[in-house]
DOVOGU-493606 format. One record per residue: x, y, z of N, C-alpha, C in turn. Coordinates in steps of 0.05 Angstrom, whole numbers, plus 32768, in hexadecimal, padded with zeros to 4 digits. Layout:
N
XYZXYZXYZ;...
# end
This chain:
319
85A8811D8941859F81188926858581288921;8584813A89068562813F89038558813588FA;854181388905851F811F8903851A812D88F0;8500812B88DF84F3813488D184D2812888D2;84C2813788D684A5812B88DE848E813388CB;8479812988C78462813488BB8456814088D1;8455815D88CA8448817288DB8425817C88D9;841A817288C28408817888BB840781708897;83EA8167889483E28152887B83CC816C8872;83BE816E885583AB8176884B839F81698830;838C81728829838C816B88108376817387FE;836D816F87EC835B818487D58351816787C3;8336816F87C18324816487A5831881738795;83168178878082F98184877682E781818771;82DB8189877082B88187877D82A6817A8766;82B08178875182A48164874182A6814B8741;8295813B874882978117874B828381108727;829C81038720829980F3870E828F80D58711;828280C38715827980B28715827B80938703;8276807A870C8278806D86F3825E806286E5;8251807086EF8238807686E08235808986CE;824480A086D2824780BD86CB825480AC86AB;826A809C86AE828080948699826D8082868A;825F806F86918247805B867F823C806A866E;823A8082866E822C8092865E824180A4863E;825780A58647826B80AB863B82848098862C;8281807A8631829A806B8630828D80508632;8293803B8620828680288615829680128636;8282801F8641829580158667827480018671;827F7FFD869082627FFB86AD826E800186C0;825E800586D68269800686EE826F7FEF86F7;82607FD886FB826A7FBA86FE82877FB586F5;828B7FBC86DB82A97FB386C982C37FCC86DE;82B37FDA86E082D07FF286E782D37FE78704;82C17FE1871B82BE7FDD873382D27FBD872F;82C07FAE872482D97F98871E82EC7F948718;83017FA8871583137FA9870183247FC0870D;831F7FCF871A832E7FE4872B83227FE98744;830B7FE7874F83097FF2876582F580068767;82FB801B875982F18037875482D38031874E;82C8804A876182AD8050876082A480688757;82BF807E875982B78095874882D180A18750;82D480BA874782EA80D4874282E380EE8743;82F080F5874C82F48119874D82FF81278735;82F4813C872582FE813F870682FE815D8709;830E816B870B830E8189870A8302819486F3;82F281A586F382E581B586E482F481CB86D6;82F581D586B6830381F086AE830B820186C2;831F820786BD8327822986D58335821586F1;832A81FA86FB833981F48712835181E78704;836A81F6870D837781F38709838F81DC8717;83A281D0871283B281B9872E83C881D18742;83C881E9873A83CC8204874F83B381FD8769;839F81FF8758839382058771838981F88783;838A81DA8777838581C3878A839C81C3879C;83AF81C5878F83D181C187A283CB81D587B6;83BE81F487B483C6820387C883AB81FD87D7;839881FA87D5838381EA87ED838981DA87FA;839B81C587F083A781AF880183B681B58817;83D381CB880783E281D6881983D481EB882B;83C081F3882A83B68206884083B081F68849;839F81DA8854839B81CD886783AF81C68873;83C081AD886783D481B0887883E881C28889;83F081DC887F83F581ED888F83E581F688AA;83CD81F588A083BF81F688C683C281E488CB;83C281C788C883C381B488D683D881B288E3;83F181B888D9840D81B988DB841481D588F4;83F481E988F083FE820188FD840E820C88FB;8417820D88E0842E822C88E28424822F88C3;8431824B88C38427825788AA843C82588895;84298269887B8436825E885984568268885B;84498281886F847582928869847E827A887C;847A826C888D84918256889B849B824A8886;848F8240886B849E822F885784B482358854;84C48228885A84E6822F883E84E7821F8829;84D78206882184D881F9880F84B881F2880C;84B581F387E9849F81E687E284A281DA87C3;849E81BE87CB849581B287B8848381A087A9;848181AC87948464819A878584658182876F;846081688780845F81588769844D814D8755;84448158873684358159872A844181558705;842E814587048431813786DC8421815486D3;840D816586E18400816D86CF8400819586D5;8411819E86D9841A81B886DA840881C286D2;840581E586DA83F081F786CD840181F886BC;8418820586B9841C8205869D843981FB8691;845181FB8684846181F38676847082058697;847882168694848D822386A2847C823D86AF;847C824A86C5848D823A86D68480822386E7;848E822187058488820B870D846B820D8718;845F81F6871D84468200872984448202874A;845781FB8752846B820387708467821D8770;847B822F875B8475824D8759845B825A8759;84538251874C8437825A874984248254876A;84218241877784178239878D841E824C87A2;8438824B87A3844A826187B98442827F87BA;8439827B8797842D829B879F840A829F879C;84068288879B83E28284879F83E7827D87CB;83F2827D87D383FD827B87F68408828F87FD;83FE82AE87EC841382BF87F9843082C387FA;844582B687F1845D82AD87FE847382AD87F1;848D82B987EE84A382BB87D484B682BC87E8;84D282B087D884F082B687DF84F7829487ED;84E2827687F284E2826287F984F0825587E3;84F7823287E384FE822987CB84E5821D87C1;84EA821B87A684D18217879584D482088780;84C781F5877484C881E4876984B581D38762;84B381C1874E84AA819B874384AD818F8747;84A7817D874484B68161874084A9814D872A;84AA8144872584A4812E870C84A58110870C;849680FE871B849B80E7871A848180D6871E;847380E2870E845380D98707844380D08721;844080BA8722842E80AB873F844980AC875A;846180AA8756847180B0876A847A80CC876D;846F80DE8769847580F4876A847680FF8786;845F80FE87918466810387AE848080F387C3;847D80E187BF849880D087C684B380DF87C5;84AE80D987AC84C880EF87A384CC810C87B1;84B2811887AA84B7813587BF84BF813687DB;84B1811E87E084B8811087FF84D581148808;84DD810387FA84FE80FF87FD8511810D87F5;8505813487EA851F813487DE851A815087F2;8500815387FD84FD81658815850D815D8831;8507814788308514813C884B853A813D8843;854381388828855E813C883085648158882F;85538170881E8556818F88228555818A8844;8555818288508543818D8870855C817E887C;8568816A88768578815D887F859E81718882;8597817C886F85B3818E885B85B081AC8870;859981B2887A859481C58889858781E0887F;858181F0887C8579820D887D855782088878;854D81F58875852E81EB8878852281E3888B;851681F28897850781E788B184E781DD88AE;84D381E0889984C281DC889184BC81DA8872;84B781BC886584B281BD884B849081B6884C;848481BD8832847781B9882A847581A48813;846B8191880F8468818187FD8454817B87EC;8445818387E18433817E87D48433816F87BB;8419815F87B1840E814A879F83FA81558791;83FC815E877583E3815F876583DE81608751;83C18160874383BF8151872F83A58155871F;83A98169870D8387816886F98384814F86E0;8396813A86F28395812186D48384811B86C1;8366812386CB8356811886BA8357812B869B;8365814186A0836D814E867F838481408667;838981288678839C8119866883948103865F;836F81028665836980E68661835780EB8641;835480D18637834680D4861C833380C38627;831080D4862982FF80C4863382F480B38623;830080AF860682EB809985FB8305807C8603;8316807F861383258067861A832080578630;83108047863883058039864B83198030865D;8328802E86538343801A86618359802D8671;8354804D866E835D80648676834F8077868B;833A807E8678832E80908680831C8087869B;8319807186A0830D806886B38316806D86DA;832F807286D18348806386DF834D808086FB;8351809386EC835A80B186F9834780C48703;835080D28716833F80EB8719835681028725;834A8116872C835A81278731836081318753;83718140876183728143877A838D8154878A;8392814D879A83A8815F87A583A4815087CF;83C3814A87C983CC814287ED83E1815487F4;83E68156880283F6816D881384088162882E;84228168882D842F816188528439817E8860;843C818488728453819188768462818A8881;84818185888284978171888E849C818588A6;84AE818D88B684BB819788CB84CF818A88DC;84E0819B88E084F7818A88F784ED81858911;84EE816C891D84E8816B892F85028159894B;84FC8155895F8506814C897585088130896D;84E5811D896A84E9810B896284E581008951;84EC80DE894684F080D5892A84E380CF891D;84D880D688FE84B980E488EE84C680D088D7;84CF80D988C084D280DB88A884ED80BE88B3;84F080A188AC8505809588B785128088889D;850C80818884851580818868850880888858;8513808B883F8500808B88248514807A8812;850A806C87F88517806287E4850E805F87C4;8520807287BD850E807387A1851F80658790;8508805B87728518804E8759850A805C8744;85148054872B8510805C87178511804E86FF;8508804486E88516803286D68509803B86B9;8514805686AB850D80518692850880488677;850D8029867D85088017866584ED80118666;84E18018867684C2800B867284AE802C8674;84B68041866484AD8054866384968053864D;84948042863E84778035862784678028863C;8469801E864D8450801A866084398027866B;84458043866F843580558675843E806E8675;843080838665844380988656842980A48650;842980C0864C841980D48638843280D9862C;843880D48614844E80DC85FC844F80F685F0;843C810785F8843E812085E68448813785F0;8458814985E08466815885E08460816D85D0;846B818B85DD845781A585CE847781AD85BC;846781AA85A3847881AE858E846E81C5857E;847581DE857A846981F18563844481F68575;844781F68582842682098584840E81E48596;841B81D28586840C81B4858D841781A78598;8402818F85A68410817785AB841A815A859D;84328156859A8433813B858F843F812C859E;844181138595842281068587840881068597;840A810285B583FA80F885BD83F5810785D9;83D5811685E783DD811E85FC83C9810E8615;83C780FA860C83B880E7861A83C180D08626;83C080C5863D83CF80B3865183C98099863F;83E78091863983E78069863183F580538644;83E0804A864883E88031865A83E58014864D;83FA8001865E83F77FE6865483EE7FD98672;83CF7FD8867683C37FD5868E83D27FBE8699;83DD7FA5868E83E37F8C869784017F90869E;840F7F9A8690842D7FA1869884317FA586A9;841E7FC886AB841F7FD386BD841E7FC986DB;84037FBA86DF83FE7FA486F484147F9486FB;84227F8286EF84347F7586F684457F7E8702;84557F9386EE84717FA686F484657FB28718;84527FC2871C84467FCB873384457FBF8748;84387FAB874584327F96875E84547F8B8766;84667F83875684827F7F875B848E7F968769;84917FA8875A84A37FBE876984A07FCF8781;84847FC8878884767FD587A1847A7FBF87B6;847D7FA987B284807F9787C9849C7F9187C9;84B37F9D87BC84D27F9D87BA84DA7FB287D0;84CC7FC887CB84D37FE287CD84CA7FE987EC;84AA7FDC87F384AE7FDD881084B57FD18816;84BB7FBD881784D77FA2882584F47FB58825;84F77FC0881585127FD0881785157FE38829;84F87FF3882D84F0800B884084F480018861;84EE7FDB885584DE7FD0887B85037FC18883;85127FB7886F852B7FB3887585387FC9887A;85387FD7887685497FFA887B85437FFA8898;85337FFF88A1852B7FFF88BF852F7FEC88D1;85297FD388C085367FB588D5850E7FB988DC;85017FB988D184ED7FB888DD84D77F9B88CC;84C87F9488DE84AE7F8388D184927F9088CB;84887F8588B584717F8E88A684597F8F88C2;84617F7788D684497F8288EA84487F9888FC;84647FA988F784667FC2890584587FD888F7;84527FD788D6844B7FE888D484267FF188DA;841A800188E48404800588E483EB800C88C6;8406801988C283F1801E88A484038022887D;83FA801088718403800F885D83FE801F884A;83FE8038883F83F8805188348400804B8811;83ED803B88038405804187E583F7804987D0;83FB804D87BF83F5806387AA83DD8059879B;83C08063879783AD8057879283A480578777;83B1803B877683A780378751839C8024874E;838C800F8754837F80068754837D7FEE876C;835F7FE4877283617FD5878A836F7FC2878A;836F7FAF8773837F7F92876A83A07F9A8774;83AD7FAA876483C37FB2876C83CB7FB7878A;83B37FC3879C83AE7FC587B483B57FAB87C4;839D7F9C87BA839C7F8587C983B27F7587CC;83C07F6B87A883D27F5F87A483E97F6887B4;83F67F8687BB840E7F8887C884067F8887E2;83F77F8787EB83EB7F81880B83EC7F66880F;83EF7F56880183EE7F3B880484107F2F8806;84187F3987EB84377F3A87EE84437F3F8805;84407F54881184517F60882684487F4D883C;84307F38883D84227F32885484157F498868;84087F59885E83F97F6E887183D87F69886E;83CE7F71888683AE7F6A889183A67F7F8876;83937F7B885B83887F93885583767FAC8866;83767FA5888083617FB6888B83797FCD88A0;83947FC5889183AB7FE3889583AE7FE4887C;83A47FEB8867839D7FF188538392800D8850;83A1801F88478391803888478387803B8828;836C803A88238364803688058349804A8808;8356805A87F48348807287EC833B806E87CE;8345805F87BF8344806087A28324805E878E;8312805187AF82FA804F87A282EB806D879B;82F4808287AB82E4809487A882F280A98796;830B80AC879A832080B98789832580B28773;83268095876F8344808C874F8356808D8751;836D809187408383809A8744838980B3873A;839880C38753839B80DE874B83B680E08748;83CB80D3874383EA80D1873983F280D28758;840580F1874C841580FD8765840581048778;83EE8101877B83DC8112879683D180F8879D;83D080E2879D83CA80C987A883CE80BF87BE;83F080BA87C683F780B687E283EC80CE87F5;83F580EF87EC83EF80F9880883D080FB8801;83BF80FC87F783A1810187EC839B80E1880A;83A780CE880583A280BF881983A280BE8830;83C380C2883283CD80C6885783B980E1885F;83B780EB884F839A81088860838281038868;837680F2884D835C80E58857836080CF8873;836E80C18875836F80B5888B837980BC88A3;838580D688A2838F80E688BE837B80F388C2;836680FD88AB834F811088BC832A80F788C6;833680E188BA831D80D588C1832480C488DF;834A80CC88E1834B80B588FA835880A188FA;8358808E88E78371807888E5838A808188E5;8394809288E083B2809788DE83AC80AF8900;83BC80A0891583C480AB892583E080B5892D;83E680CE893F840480C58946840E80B4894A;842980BA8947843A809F8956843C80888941;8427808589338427806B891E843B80678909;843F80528909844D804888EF8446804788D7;8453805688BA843D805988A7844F8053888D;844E803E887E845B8036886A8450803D8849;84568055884284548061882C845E8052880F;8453804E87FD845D804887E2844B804887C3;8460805387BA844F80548798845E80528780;84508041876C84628043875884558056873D;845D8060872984518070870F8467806B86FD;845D807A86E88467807586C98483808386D2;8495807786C284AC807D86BB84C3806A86B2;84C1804A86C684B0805486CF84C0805386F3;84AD806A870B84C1806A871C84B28059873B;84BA805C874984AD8054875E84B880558783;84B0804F879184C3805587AB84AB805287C2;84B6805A87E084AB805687EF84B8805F8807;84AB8063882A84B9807B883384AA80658852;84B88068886984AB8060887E84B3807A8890;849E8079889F849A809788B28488808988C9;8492809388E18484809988F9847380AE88F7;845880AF88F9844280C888F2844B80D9890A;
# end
């Protein structure tokens, strides 16, 4: 049977820290109210000219050394991202040739905060089908251009970023399920609605959320979905070492850590210093915690995230 492993993790911020002091000054907000209420202590906000190209390809150059092999090893690369450099083409394309690199497969994906997930899983069945021996996966995200900062209840929430894997075939067993969903009837929950019509956007090119929905719908489907991941395996929640899920706020955090019955201190929670950066969230995580040390080999690592669509899923892997 082939394995499929994480060979190497990366990942990218930009160098501007936005603050929630920085936002007190801009947005009828506090830092007390946002800290209470999400977690977040500040964000990373890309500046004009940084583009979500070039966070993606910083990311993926880390991981590729980490991974040790280089950009031509890719046969597959994909990028999961809400916020493209531009309409067409992909920003995959564009990356591949910010890495040097042409004639690999290339591609998007689209599934807002599960986006990486998704890339996750659809690399591992390219790799499974055969002629792929190394994908690239990447997560990223200049979200904060979708936010309307006089919206407190928004703009508070996001920042920008980029995570990175590289998968590879290996001997032993890496990548052991993934499971994704999807459910478009609750696409008014959380949506930027606008659409380039004639030269503009209509109606709207700013992120709408129904914060309380959202919460509920989230905290349910993330504690469904790794139960589904931990039944697939025949495995128990105390096998896993580390619970990796998509960082949107701490409450949400806490609450499916509780559901599942897991210690929060296998909690990998990034979100105070980041936000939420959509698609670049999960691996923006599993990187930070493989280069500070908690995520070792060998470990058990239970991945999951849900976003607008709305979609969601989750993936268990031996690191």
């Amino acid at each position: 049977m082939t394995h499929i492993r994480i060979s190497g993790t990366g990942s990218a911020l930009p160098p501007r820290i936005v603050s929630n002091h920085d936002l007190e000054q801009r947005v009828n907000t506090s830092d007390a109210w946002i800290r209470e209420r999400t977690g977040i202590e500040q964000r990373h906000v890309a500046d004009e000219g940084i583009m979500t190209s070039d966070l993606a390809t910083q990311a993926a150059r880390a991981a590729l050394d980490a991974a040790g092999i280089a950009a031509s090893d890719v046969d597959l690369l994909i990028v999961a991202t809400t916020t493209p450099d531009m309409v067409f083409p992909s920003t995959a394309c564009i990356v591949q040739a910010k890495l040097g690199i042409g004639g690999c497969i290339a591609f998007d994906i689209q599934a807002v905060c599960t986006g990486f997930l998704y890339g996750l899983a659809t690399a591992e069945r390219f790799m499974r089908a055969g002629g792929v021996r190394h994908a690239l996966v990447i997560g990223a995200e200049t979200f904060t251009r979708l936010l309307d900062w006089n919206d407190r209840g928004t703009c508070v929430l996001f920042g920008d970023g980029a995570g990175a894997v590289v998968l590879s075939l290996a001997d032993q067993p890496g990548l052991l399920s993934s499971h994704l969903h999807a459910d478009g009837h609750h696409v008014g929950m959380l949506c930027v609605p606008g659409h380039v019509d004639g030269g503009r956007i209509q109606p709207s090119p700013f992120v709408h959320m129904d914060g309380q929905a959202v919460f509920k719908f989230a905290v349910r489907v993330l504690d469904e979905v790794c139960r589904e991941a931990l039944a697939a395996n025949d495995c128990s929640i105390d096998a896993v070492d580390w619970l990796i899920p998509h960082q949107a706020n701490t409450r949400i955090l806490s609450s499916t850590a509780r559901r599942l019955g897991i210690d929060e201190q296998r909690v990998v929670v990034t979100v105070p210093k980041h936000g939420n950066t959509s698609a670049a969230s999960v691996p923006l995580a599993l990187d930070t915690a493989v280069r500070d040390g908690r995520v070792q080999r060998g470990q058990l690592l239970l991945l999951t995230a849900v976003g607008g669509g709305f979609t969601w899923g989750s993936a268990l892997l031996r690191f």
